[in-house]
C-alpha positions as a Markdown table, in Angstrom:
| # | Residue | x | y | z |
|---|---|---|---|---|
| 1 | Unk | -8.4 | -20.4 | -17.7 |
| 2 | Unk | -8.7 | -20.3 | -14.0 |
| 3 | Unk | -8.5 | -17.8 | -11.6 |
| 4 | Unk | -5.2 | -17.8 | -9.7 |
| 5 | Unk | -5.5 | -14.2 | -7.5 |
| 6 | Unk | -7.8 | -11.9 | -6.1 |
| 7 | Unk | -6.4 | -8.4 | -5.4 |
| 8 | Unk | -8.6 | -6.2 | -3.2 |
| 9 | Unk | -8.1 | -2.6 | -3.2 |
| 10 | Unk | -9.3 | -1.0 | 0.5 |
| 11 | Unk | -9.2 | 3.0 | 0.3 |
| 12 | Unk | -10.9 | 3.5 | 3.6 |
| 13 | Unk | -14.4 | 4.9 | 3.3 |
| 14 | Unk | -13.7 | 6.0 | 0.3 |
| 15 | Unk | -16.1 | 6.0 | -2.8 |
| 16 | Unk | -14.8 | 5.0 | -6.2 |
| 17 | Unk | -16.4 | 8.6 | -7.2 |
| 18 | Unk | -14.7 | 10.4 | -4.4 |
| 19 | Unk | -11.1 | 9.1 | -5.3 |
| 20 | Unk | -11.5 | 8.7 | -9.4 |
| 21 | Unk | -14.7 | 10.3 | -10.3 |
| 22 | Unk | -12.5 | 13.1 | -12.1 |
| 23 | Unk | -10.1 | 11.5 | -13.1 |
| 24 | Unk | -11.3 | 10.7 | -16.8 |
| 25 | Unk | -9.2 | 7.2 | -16.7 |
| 26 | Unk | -8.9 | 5.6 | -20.2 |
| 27 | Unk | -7.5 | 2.4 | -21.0 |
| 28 | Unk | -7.8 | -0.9 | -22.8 |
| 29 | Unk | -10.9 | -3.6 | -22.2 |
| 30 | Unk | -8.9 | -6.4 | -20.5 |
| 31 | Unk | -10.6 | -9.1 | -22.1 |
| 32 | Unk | -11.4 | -7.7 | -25.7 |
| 33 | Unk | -8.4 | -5.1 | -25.9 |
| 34 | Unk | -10.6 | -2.3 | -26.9 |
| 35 | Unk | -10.4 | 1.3 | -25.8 |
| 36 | Unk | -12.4 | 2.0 | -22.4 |
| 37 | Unk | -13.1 | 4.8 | -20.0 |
| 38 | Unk | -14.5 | 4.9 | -16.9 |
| 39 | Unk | -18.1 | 6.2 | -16.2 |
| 40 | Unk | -17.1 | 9.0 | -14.1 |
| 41 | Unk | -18.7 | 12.5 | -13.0 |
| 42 | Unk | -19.7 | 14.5 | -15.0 |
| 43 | Unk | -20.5 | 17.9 | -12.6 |
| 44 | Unk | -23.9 | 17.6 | -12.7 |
| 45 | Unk | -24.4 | 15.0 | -10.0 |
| 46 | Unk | -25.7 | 15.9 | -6.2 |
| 47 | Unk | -27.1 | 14.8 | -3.3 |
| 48 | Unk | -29.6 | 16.0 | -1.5 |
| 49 | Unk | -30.6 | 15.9 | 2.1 |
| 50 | Unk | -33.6 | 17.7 | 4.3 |
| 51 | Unk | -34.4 | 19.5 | 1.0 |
| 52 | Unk | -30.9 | 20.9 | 0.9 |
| 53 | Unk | -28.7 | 19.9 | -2.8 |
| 54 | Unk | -25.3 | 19.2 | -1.9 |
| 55 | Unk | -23.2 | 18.9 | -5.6 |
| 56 | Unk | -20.0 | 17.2 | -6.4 |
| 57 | Unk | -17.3 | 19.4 | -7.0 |
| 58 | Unk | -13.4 | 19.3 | -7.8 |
| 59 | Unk | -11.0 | 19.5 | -4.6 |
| 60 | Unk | -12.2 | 19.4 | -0.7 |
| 61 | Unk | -13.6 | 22.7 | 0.8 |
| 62 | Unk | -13.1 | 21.0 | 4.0 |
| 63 | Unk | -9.4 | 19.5 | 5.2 |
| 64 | Unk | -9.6 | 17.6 | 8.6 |
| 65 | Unk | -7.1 | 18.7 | 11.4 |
| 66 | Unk | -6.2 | 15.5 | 12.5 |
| 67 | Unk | -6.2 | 12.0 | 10.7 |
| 68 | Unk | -5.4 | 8.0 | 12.4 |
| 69 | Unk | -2.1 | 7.7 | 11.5 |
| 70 | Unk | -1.8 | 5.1 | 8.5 |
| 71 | Unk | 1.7 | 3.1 | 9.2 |
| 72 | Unk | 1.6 | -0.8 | 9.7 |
| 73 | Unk | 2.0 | -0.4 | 13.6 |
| 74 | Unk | -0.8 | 2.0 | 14.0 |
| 75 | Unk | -3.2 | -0.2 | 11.7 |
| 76 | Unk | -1.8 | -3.3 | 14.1 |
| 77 | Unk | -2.6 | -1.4 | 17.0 |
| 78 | Unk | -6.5 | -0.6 | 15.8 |
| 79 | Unk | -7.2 | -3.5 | 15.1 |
| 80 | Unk | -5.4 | -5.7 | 17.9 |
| 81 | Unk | -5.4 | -3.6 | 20.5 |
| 82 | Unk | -2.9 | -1.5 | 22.2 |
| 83 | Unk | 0.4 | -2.7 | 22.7 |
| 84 | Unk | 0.3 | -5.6 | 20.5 |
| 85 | Unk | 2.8 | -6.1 | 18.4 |
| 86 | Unk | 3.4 | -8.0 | 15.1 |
| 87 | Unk | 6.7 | -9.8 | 14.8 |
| 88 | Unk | 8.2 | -9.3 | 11.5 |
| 89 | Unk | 7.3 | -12.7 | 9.0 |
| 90 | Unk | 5.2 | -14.1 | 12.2 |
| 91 | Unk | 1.8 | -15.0 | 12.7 |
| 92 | Unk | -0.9 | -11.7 | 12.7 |
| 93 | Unk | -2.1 | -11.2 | 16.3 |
| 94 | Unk | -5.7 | -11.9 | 16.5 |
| 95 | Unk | -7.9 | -9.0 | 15.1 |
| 96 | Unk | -10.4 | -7.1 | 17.5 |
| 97 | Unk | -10.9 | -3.9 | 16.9 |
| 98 | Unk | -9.6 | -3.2 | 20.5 |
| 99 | Unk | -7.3 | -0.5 | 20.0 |
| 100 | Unk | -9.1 | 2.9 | 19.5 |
| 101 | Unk | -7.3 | 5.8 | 20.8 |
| 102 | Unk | -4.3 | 5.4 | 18.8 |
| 103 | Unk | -2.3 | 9.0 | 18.5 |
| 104 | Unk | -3.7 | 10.9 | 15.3 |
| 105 | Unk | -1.4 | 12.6 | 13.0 |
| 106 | Unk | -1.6 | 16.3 | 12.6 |
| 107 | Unk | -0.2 | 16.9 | 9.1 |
C-alpha cells in the first residue's frame, strides 16, 4: 500500500499539549484497531524559568486584547504583502512575508 496524501494540520504556535493536552482523546489504533489514548497531561507537569515553576493548568489566566485577524484575505495579505490579492481558482501570489501591519481583530 502506498501513500496517496499527506494532511498537515497548522495551529499557529500552538503546542499539541496547549490545544489537546486535556482533552483525554480515546480512539482506535489505525493500523491494529485497538483502543488508544493519547499521552496527555496529567497536572503535574511545569516549566521552570530563572528558578521560577510555571505549572500547566486548565483554561488561560491571560486573554489577549487584540489577535491578526485569521480570514483567507488577511492570511494573503501577511504573507504577500499588502494589497495583493488572490483571484479566486488562480495562481497564489508569490509568498514573502511582506505584509505585517494587517488590522487586528478585537473580539
Amino acid at each position: 500500500m502506498s501513500i496517496e496524501h499527506v494532511y498537515v494540520l497548522m495551529m499557529e504556535n500552538r503546542s499539541f499539549d496547549h490545544m489537546l493536552g486535556f482533552s483525554g482523546l480515546t480512539g482506535s489504533d489505525a493500523a491494529t484497531g485497538q483502543p488508544t489514548a493519547i499521552n496527555g497531561l496529567t497536572g503535574g507537569e511545569a516549566n521552570s524559568s530563572n528558578g521560577t515553576s510555571y505549572p500547566v493548568t486548565r483554561g488561560a489566566d491571560q486573554v489577549m486584547p487584540t489577535d491578526p485577524l485569521h480570514e483567507f484575505p488577511a492570511v494573503v495579505e501577511q504573507l504577500c504583502g499588502k494589497d495583493v490579492r488572490y483571484p479566486h481558482g488562480g495562481p497564489y501570489p508569490p509568498v514573502n512575508n511582506g505584509g505585517g501591519g494587517y488590522p487586528l481583530d478585537s473580539g
